[in-house]
DRENPA-522396 format. One line per 5 residues: their letters; for each residue x, y, z of N, C-alpha, C. Coordinates in steps of 0.001 Angstrom, whole numbers. Layout:
a) X Y Z X Y Z X Y Z ~ ...
//
This chain:
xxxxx) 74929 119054 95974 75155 119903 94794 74006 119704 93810 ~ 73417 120716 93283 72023 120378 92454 72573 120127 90724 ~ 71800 119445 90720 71699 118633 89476 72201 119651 88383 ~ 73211 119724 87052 73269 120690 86164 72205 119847 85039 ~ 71530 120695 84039 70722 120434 83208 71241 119856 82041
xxxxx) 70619 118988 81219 71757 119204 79889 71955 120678 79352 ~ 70358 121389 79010 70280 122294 78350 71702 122769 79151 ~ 72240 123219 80023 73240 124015 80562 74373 123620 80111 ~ 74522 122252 80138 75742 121427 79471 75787 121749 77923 ~ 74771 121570 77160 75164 121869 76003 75045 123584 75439
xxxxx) 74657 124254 76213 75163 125712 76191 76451 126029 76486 ~ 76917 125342 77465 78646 126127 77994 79221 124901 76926 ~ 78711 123820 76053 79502 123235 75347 79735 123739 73914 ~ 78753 124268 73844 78332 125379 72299 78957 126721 72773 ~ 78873 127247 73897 80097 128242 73877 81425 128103 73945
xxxxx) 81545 127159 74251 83036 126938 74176 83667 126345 72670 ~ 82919 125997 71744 82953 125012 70385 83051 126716 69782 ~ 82039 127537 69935 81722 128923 69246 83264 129406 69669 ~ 83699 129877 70854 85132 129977 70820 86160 129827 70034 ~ 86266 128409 70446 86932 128020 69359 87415 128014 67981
xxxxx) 85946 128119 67669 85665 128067 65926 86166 129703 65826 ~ 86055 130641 66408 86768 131982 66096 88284 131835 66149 ~ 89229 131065 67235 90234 130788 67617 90484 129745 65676 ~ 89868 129345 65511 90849 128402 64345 90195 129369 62986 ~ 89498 130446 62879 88966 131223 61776 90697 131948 61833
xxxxx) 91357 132158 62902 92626 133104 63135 93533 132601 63071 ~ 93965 131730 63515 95278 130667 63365 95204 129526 62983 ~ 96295 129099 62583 96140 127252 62143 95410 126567 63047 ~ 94941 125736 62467 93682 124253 63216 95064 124035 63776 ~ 96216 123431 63268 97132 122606 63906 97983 123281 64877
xxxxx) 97807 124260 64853 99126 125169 65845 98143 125768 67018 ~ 96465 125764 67258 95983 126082 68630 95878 125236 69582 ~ 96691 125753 70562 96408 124877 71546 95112 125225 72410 ~ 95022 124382 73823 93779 124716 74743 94010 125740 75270 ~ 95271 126211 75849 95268 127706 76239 94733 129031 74677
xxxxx) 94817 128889 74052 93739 129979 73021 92588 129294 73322 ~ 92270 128575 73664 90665 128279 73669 90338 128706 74665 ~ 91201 128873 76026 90734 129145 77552 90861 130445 77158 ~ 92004 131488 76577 91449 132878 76599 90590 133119 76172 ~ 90518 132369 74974 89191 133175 74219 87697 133312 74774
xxxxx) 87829 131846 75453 86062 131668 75760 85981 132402 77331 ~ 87093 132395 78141 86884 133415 79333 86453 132343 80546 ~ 86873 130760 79991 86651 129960 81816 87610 129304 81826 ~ 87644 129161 83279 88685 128451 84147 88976 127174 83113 ~ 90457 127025 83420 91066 125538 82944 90191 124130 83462
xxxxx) 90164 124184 84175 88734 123645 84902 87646 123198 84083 ~ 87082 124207 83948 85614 124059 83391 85800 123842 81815 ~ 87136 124575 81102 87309 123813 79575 87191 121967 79951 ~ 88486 121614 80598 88539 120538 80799 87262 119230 81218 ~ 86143 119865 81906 85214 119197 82332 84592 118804 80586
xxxxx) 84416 119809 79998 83869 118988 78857 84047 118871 77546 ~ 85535 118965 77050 86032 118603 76458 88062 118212 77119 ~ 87973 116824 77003 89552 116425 77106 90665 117146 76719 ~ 90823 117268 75492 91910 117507 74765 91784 119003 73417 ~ 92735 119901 72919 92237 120019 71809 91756 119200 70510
xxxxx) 92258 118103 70575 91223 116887 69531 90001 117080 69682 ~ 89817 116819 70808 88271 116683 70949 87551 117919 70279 ~ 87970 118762 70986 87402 120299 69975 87147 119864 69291 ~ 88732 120025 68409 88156 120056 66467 87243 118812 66077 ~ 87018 117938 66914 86118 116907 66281 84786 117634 66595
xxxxx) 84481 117713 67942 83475 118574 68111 82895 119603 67095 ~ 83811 120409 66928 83396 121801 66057 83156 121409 64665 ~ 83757 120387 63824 83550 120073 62736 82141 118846 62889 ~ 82220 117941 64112 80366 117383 63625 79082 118161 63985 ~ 79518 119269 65208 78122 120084 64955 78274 121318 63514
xxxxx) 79527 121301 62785 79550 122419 61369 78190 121206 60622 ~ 78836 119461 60810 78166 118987 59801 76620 118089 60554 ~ 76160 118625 61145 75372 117836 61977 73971 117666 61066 ~ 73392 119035 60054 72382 119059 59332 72677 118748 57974 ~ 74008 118226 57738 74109 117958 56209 73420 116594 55880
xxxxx) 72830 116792 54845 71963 115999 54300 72139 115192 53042 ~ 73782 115330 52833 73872 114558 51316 73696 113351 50837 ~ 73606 112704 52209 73024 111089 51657 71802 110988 51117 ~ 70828 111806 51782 69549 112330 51633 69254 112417 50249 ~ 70176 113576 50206 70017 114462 48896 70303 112872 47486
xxxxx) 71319 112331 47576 71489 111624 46258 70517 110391 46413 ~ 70064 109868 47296 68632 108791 47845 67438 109186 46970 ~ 67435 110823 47021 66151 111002 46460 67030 110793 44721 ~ 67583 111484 44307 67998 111548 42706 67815 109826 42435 ~ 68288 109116 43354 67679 107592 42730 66755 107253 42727
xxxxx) 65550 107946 43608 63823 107710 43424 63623 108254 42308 ~ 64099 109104 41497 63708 109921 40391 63638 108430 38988 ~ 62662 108728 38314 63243 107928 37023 63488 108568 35645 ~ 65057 108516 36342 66217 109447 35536 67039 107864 34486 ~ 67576 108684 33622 68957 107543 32640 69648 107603 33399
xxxxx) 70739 106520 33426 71783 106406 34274 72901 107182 34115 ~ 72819 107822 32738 73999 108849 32659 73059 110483 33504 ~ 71544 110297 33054 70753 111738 34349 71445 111815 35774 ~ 71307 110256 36161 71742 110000 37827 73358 110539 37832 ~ 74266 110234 37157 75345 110674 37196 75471 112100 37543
xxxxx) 75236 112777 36506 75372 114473 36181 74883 114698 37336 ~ 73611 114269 37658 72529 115211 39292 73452 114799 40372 ~ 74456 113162 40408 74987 113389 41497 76304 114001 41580 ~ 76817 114273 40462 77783 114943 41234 77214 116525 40930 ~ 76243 116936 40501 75938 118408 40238 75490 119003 42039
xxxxx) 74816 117544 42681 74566 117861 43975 75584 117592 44592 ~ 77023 117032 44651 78561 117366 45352 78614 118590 44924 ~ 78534 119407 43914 78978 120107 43622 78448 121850 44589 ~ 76660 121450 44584 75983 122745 45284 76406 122565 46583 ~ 76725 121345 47017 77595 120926 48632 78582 121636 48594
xxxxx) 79626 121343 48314 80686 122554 47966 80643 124028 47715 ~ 79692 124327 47043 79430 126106 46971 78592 126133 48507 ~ 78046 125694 48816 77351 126066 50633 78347 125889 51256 ~ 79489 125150 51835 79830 125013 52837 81137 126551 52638 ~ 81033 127600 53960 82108 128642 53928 83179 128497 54030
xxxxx) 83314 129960 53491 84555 130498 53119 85528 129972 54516 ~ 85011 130143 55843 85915 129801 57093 85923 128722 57294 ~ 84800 127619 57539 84985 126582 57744 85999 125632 56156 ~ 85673 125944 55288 87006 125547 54205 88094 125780 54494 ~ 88407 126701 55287 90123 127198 56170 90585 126192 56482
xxxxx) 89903 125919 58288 89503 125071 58939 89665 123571 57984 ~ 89384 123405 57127 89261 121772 56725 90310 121502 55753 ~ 90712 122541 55496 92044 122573 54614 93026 122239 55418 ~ 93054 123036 56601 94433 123236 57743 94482 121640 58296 ~ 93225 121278 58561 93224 119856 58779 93759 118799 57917
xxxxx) 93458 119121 56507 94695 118238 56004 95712 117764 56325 ~ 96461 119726 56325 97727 119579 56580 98451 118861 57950 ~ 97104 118876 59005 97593 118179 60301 97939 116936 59943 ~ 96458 116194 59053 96403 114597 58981 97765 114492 58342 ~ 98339 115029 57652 100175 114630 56988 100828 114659 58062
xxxxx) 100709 116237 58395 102005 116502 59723 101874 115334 60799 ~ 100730 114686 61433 100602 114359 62367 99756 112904 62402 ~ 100284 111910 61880 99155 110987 61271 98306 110323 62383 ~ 99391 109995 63623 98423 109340 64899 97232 110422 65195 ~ 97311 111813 65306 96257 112492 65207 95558 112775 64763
xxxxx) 95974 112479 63397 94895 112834 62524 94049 111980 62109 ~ 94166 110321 62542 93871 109434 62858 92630 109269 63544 ~ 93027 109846 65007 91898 109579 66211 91195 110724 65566 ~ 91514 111948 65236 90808 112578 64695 89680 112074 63534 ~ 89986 111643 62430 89453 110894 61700 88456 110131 61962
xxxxx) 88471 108960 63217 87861 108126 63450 86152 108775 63818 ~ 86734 109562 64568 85709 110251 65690 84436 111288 64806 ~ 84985 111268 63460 84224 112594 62806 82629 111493 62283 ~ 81815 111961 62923 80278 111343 62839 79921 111578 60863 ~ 80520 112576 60551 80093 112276 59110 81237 112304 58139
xxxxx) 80962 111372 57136 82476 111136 56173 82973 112260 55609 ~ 84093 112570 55063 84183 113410 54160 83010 113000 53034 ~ 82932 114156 52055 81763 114134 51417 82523 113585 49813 ~ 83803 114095 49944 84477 113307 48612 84577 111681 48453 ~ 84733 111279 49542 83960 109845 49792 82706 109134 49896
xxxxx) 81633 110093 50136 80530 109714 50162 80440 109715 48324 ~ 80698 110889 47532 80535 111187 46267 81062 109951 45445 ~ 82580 109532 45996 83122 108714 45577 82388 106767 45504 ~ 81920 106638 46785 81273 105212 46920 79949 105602 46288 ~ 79560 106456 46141 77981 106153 45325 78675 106376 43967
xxxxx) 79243 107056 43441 79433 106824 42521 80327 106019 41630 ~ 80980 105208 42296 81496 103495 42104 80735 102260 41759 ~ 79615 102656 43086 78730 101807 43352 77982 101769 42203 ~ 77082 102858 41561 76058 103277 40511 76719 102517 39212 ~ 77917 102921 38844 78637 102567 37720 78777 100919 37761
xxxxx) 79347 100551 39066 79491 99186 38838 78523 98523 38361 ~ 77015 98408 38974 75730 98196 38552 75173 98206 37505 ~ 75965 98613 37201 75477 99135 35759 76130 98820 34216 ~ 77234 98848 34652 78521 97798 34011 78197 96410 33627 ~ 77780 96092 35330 77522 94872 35147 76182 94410 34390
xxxxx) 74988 94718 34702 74312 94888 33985 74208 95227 32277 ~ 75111 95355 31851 75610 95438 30597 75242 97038 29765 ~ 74756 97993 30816 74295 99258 30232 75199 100090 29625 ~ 75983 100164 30341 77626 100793 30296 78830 99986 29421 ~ 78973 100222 28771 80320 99482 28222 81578 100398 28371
xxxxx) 82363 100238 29335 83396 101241 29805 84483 100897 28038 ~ 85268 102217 28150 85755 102234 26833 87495 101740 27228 ~ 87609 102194 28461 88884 102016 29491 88542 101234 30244 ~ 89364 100467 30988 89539 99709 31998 88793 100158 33137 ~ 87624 99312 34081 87137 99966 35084 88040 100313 36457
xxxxx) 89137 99985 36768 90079 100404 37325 90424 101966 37468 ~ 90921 102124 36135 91339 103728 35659 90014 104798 35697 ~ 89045 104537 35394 88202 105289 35637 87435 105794 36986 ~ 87941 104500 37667 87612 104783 39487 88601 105804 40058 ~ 89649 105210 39254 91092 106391 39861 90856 107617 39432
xxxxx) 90487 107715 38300 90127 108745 37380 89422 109837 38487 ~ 88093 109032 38675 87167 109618 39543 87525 110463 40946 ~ 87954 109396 41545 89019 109716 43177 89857 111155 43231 ~ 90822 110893 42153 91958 111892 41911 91154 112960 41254 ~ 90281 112797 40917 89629 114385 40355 88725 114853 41157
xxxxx) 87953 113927 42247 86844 114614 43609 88236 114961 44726 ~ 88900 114675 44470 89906 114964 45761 90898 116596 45038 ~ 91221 116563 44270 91700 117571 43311 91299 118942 43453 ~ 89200 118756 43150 88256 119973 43034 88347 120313 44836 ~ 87988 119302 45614 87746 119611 46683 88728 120445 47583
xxxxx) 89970 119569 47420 91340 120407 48010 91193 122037 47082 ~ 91311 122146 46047 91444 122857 45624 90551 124370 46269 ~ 89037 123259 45879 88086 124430 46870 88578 124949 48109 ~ 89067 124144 48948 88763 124707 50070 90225 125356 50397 ~ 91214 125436 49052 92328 126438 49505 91924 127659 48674
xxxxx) 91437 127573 47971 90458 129104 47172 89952 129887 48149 ~ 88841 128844 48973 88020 129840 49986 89026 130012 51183 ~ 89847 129556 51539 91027 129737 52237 91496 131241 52193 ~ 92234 131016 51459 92553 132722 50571 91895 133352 50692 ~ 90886 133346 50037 89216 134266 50053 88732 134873 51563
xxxxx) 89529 134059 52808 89715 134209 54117 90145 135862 54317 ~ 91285 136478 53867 92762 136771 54076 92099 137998 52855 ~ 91994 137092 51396 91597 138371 50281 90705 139046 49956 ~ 90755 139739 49879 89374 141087 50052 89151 140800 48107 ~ 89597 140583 47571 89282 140215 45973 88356 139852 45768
xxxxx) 87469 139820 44493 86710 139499 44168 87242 138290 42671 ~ 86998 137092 43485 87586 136161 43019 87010 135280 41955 ~ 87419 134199 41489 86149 133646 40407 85899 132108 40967 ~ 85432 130974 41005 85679 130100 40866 84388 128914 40711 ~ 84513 128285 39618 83484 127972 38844 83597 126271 39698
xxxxx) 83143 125976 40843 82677 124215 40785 81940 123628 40353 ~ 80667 124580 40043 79477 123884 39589 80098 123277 37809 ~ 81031 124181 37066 81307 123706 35877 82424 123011 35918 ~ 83361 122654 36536 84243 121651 36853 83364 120163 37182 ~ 82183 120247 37777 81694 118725 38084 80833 118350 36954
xxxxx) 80278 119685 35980 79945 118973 35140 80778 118408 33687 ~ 82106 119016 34369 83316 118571 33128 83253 116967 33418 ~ 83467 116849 34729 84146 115848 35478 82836 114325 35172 ~ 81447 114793 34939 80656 114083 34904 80542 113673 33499 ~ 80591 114672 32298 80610 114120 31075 81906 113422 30550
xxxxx) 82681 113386 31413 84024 112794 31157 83545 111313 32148 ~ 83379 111558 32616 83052 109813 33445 81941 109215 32684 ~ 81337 109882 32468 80048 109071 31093 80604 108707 29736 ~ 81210 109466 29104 82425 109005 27866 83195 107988 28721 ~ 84020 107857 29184 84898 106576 29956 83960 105186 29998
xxxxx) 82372 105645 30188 81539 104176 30771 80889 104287 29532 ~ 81337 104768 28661 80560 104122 27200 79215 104785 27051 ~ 78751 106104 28100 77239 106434 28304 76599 107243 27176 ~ 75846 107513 27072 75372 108345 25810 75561 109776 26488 ~ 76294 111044 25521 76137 112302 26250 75193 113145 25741
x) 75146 114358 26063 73850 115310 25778 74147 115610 24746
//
Protein backbone atom coordinates (compact mmCIF):
# COMPACT_ATOMS: atom_id res chain seq x y z
CA UNK A 1 0.00 0.00 0.00
CA UNK A 2 1.84 3.36 -0.91
CA UNK A 3 2.75 5.65 1.53
CA UNK A 4 -0.17 8.58 2.25
CA UNK A 5 1.57 12.07 2.45
CA UNK A 6 1.06 14.30 5.34
CA UNK A 7 0.12 17.06 2.97
CA UNK A 8 -2.94 14.48 2.22
CA UNK A 9 -3.46 13.82 5.88
CA UNK A 10 -3.75 17.23 6.78
CA UNK A 11 -6.07 18.12 3.85
CA UNK A 12 -8.79 15.35 4.50
CA UNK A 13 -8.06 16.59 8.25
CA UNK A 14 -8.86 20.32 7.40
CA UNK A 15 -11.78 19.05 5.47
CA UNK A 16 -13.23 17.34 7.79
CA UNK A 17 -12.51 20.22 10.84
CA UNK A 18 -14.09 22.75 7.82
CA UNK A 19 -17.18 20.39 8.06
CA UNK A 20 -17.59 20.49 11.07
CA UNK A 21 -17.09 24.02 11.90
CA UNK A 22 -20.32 24.53 9.47
CA UNK A 23 -22.09 21.58 11.44
CA UNK A 24 -21.56 23.60 14.96
CA UNK A 25 -22.16 27.35 13.04
CA UNK A 26 -25.98 25.31 12.89
CA UNK A 27 -26.53 23.47 15.94
CA UNK A 28 -25.28 23.30 19.45
CA UNK A 29 -21.39 22.43 19.97
CA UNK A 30 -22.99 20.09 22.63
CA UNK A 31 -25.84 18.34 20.88
CA UNK A 32 -23.57 17.27 17.40
CA UNK A 33 -22.77 14.19 17.23
CA UNK A 34 -20.19 12.28 14.62
CA UNK A 35 -22.97 11.22 12.49
CA UNK A 36 -23.60 15.26 11.44
CA UNK A 37 -20.08 15.35 10.87
CA UNK A 38 -20.13 12.12 8.56
CA UNK A 39 -23.10 13.72 6.56
CA UNK A 40 -21.84 16.75 6.24
CA UNK A 41 -18.27 16.12 5.11
CA UNK A 42 -19.49 13.12 2.66
CA UNK A 43 -16.87 10.06 4.02
CA UNK A 44 -17.22 6.82 5.15
CA UNK A 45 -17.46 6.22 9.04
CA UNK A 46 -14.22 4.82 8.41
CA UNK A 47 -12.24 7.42 7.19
CA UNK A 48 -13.93 10.12 9.91
CA UNK A 49 -12.73 7.68 12.42
CA UNK A 50 -9.11 7.18 11.07
CA UNK A 51 -8.40 10.70 12.07
CA UNK A 52 -10.18 11.93 14.50
CA UNK A 53 -11.51 9.46 17.61
CA UNK A 54 -14.33 10.97 19.02
CA UNK A 55 -16.52 14.16 18.62
CA UNK A 56 -14.12 15.70 21.43
CA UNK A 57 -11.50 15.47 19.47
CA UNK A 58 -13.16 17.65 16.77
CA UNK A 59 -14.08 20.42 18.87
CA UNK A 60 -10.59 20.47 20.27
CA UNK A 61 -9.30 20.28 16.89
CA UNK A 62 -11.48 23.02 15.35
CA UNK A 63 -11.00 25.44 18.17
CA UNK A 64 -6.75 25.08 18.18
CA UNK A 65 -6.46 25.47 14.45
CA UNK A 66 -9.49 28.77 15.01
CA UNK A 67 -6.53 29.73 17.55
CA UNK A 68 -3.35 28.51 16.04
CA UNK A 69 -2.12 32.29 14.78
CA UNK A 70 -3.22 34.13 17.84
CA UNK A 71 -0.60 36.08 19.05
CA UNK A 72 -1.62 37.63 22.40
CA UNK A 73 1.20 36.69 24.40
CA UNK A 74 3.16 38.33 21.73
CA UNK A 75 1.12 41.18 21.58
CA UNK A 76 1.35 42.20 25.59
CA UNK A 77 5.52 41.07 25.56
CA UNK A 78 5.92 43.82 23.27
CA UNK A 79 3.64 46.62 25.44
CA UNK A 80 6.30 45.63 28.21
CA UNK A 81 9.34 46.47 25.88
CA UNK A 82 7.67 49.81 25.50
CA UNK A 83 8.79 52.43 28.23
CA UNK A 84 5.34 53.07 29.25
CA UNK A 85 3.97 54.11 33.32
CA UNK A 86 2.68 51.31 34.88
CA UNK A 87 -0.76 52.60 34.89
CA UNK A 88 0.24 53.08 30.36
CA UNK A 89 1.00 49.15 30.63
CA UNK A 90 -2.31 48.57 32.22
CA UNK A 91 -4.79 50.51 29.85
CA UNK A 92 -2.60 48.99 26.51
CA UNK A 93 -3.11 45.63 28.13
CA UNK A 94 -6.27 45.26 28.51
CA UNK A 95 -7.08 47.77 25.43
CA UNK A 96 -5.17 44.81 23.51
CA UNK A 97 -7.80 41.98 25.29
CA UNK A 98 -10.03 44.11 24.22
CA UNK A 99 -9.08 44.46 20.02
CA UNK A 100 -8.77 40.39 20.72
CA UNK A 101 -12.27 40.29 21.36
CA UNK A 102 -13.59 42.62 18.52
CA UNK A 103 -11.45 40.12 15.90
CA UNK A 104 -12.44 36.96 16.96
CA UNK A 105 -16.29 36.14 14.94
CA UNK A 106 -19.44 36.47 15.15
CA UNK A 107 -19.54 32.25 14.61
CA UNK A 108 -16.76 31.13 16.25
CA UNK A 109 -18.19 33.25 19.59
CA UNK A 110 -21.36 30.81 19.07
CA UNK A 111 -19.21 27.99 19.13
CA UNK A 112 -17.30 29.14 22.43
CA UNK A 113 -20.25 30.21 24.16
CA UNK A 114 -22.10 26.73 23.51
CA UNK A 115 -18.95 25.33 24.95
CA UNK A 116 -19.49 26.81 28.12
CA UNK A 117 -22.60 25.55 28.40
CA UNK A 118 -21.13 21.91 27.74
CA UNK A 119 -18.20 22.54 30.38
CA UNK A 120 -21.43 22.93 33.13
CA UNK A 121 -23.63 20.34 31.47
CA UNK A 122 -20.87 17.92 31.19
CA UNK A 123 -17.84 18.50 33.45
CA UNK A 124 -15.77 15.10 32.71
CA UNK A 125 -15.96 16.49 29.14
CA UNK A 126 -15.47 19.47 29.38
CA UNK A 127 -12.55 18.61 31.24
CA UNK A 128 -10.64 16.40 28.67
CA UNK A 129 -11.83 18.97 26.55
CA UNK A 130 -10.15 21.67 28.43
CA UNK A 131 -6.98 19.94 28.92
CA UNK A 132 -6.29 19.33 25.27
CA UNK A 133 -6.95 23.08 24.04
CA UNK A 134 -3.10 24.16 22.97
CA UNK A 135 -4.03 27.79 23.81
CA UNK A 136 -5.59 29.21 27.15
CA UNK A 137 -8.59 31.00 27.21
CA UNK A 138 -7.51 34.52 26.65
CA UNK A 139 -9.50 35.79 29.87
CA UNK A 140 -6.83 33.98 31.66
CA UNK A 141 -4.02 34.88 29.86
CA UNK A 142 -5.45 38.74 30.48
CA UNK A 143 -6.05 37.73 33.93
CA UNK A 144 -2.29 36.25 35.01
CA UNK A 145 -0.51 39.14 33.35
CA UNK A 146 -2.43 41.28 34.81
CA UNK A 147 -2.07 39.98 38.51
CA UNK A 148 1.29 39.43 37.82
CA UNK A 149 2.09 43.34 36.63
CA UNK A 150 0.13 44.67 39.68
CA UNK A 151 1.68 42.44 42.13
CA UNK A 152 5.18 43.80 41.10
CA UNK A 153 4.43 46.64 41.50
CA UNK A 154 2.63 46.70 44.79
CA UNK A 155 5.35 45.26 45.97
CA UNK A 156 7.69 47.48 44.84
CA UNK A 157 5.88 50.16 46.58
CA UNK A 158 4.53 52.02 43.23
CA UNK A 159 1.00 51.15 43.74
CA UNK A 160 -0.58 51.65 46.99
CA UNK A 161 -3.84 49.59 46.54
CA UNK A 162 -6.69 51.63 48.30
CA UNK A 163 -8.64 48.06 48.87
CA UNK A 164 -7.41 44.96 49.82
CA UNK A 165 -5.27 43.17 47.06
CA UNK A 166 -7.53 40.22 47.24
CA UNK A 167 -10.77 42.15 46.13
CA UNK A 168 -9.27 43.75 43.40
CA UNK A 169 -7.99 40.41 41.79
CA UNK A 170 -11.63 39.23 42.19
CA UNK A 171 -12.65 42.44 41.04
CA UNK A 172 -10.58 41.85 37.94
CA UNK A 173 -11.59 37.96 37.21
CA UNK A 174 -15.39 38.60 37.63
CA UNK A 175 -15.30 41.52 35.29
CA UNK A 176 -12.82 39.72 32.28
CA UNK A 177 -15.14 36.78 32.62
CA UNK A 178 -18.46 39.01 32.67
CA UNK A 179 -17.27 41.18 29.26
CA UNK A 180 -16.16 38.03 27.68
CA UNK A 181 -19.27 35.74 28.32
CA UNK A 182 -21.17 38.50 27.59
CA UNK A 183 -19.34 39.06 24.18
CA UNK A 184 -19.61 36.04 22.91
CA UNK A 185 -23.52 35.71 23.68
CA UNK A 186 -24.00 39.20 21.77
CA UNK A 187 -22.17 37.80 18.76
CA UNK A 188 -24.15 34.66 19.37
CA UNK A 189 -27.39 36.40 18.65
CA UNK A 190 -25.79 38.51 16.04
CA UNK A 191 -25.60 34.70 14.56
CA UNK A 192 -29.54 34.32 14.21
CA UNK A 193 -30.13 38.56 14.09
CA UNK A 194 -30.08 40.32 11.05
CA UNK A 195 -30.03 43.74 13.44
CA UNK A 196 -27.82 46.10 13.47
CA UNK A 197 -26.63 45.88 16.90
CA UNK A 198 -24.32 48.04 19.19
CA UNK A 199 -21.73 46.83 21.39
CA UNK A 200 -18.99 48.85 22.75
CA UNK A 201 -15.81 46.40 24.28
CA UNK A 202 -13.27 48.55 23.44
CA UNK A 203 -15.09 51.12 26.12
CA UNK A 204 -16.00 48.61 28.70
CA UNK A 205 -12.06 47.65 29.05
CA UNK A 206 -11.24 50.98 29.27
CA UNK A 207 -13.90 51.42 32.16
CA UNK A 208 -12.57 48.28 33.57
CA UNK A 209 -8.85 49.59 33.37
CA UNK A 210 -9.35 53.02 35.00
CA UNK A 211 -11.20 51.32 37.67
CA UNK A 212 -8.31 48.83 38.40
CA UNK A 213 -5.83 51.82 38.46
CA UNK A 214 -8.08 53.80 41.13
CA UNK A 215 -8.25 50.37 43.26
CA UNK A 216 -4.05 50.22 43.00
CA UNK A 217 -3.74 53.74 44.11
CA UNK A 218 -2.41 54.61 40.23
CA UNK A 219 -2.45 58.04 38.96
CA UNK A 220 -5.40 58.45 36.21
CA UNK A 221 -5.52 60.54 33.03
Amino acid sequence: MPKVSEEYIDAKKNEILDAAFEVFTKKPVFAVTMQDIIDNVGFSQGAIYRYYKDIDDIIIAVHNRAFANIDYKDRLKAILKQELEPEQVIRQAFLCFAKYVQESSNLFSKIRFELLMLYEAYPKRGQKIQENLKVKESNNLALEFAVDYAIKYIESGYFKPTIPVEKILSFISVNLDGILYNDMRFKSSAVTDQTQLTHDVVGLFEILSDTVISMLGGKMK
